[in-house]
C-alpha positions in Angstrom: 72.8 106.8 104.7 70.6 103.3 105.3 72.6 100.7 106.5 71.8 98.4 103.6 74.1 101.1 101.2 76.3 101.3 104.3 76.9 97.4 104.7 77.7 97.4 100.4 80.6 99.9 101.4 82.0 97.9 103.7 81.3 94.4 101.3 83.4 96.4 98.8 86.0 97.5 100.9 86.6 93.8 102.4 86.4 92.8 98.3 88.9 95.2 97.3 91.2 94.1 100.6 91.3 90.3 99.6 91.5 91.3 96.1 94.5 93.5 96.4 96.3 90.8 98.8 95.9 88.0 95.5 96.7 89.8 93.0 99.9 91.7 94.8 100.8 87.8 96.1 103.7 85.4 94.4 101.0 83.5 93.5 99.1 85.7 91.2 102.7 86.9 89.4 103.8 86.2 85.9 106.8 87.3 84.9 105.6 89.2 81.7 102.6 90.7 83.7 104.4 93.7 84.9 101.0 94.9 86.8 101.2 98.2 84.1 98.0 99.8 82.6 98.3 102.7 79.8 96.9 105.7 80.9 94.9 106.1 77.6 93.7 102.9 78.1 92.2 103.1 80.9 88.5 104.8 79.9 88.6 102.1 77.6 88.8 99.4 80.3 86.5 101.0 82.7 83.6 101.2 80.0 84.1 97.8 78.8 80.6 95.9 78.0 80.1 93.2 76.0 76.5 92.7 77.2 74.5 93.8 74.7 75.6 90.8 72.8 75.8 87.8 75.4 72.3 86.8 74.0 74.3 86.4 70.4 77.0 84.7 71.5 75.9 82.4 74.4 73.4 80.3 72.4 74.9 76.9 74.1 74.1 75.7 77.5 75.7 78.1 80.3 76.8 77.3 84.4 76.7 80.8 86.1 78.3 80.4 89.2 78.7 83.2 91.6 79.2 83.6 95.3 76.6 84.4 97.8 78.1 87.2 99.3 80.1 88.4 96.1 79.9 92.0 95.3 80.3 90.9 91.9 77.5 88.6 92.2 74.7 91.5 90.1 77.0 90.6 87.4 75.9 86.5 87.2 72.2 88.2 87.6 72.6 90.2 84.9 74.1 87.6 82.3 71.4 85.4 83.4 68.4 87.5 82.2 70.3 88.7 79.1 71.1 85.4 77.9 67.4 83.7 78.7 67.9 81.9 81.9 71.3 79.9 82.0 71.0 76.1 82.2 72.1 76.1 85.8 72.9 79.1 88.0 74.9 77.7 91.2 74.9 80.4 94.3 77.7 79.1 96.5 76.4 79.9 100.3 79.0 82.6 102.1 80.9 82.5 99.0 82.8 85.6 97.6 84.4 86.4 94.0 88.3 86.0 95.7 86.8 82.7 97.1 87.2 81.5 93.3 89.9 83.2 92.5 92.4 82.5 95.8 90.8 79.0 97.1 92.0 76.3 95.5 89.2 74.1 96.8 86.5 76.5 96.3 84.7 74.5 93.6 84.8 70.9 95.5 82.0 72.8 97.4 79.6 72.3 94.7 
């Protein structure tokens, strides 16, 4: 195993950690969010891709951004060459995806 694939592991491991600390806290509750999936739902969820038609539907201007150290962050690259080049693509230095999502004062860094 290389350590680059070995050091993604772990990036997803820490990922899943904060991720599952948010979304199980009292701030991430709703009362009619009952944290439920159907279980003949979920193949449906898991290949969800609406890629093949960002290039239709994101003809305006477009901000992508995404964390430096996101494991999510393939995603913003992605979007970015489907749709063209976005009009500005912002990579937030040490940033992570739960940076956005569980910091409040995540975008006063840009």
């Amino acid at each position: 195993m290389s350590s680059r694939s070995s050091a993604g592991r772990q990036d997803a491991t820490i990922s899943k950690r904060l991720a599952s600390a948010y979304y199980l806290s009292p701030r991430a509750q709703h009362p009619r969010a009952e944290n439920k999936m159907l279980y003949l739902s979920f193949p449906h969820v898991m290949t969800f891709d609406a890629s093949h038609i960002a290039d239709v539907f994101l003809k305006q201007p477009s901000l992508l951004i995404a964390g430096e150290k996101a494991v999510s962050i393939w995603h913003s690259d992605k979007l970015d060459k489907l749709i063209g080049g976005a009009t500005k693509k912002v990579i937030v230095p040490h940033g992570t995806y739960m940076d956005f999502t569980a910091r409040k004062n995540m975008l006063d860094l840009l």
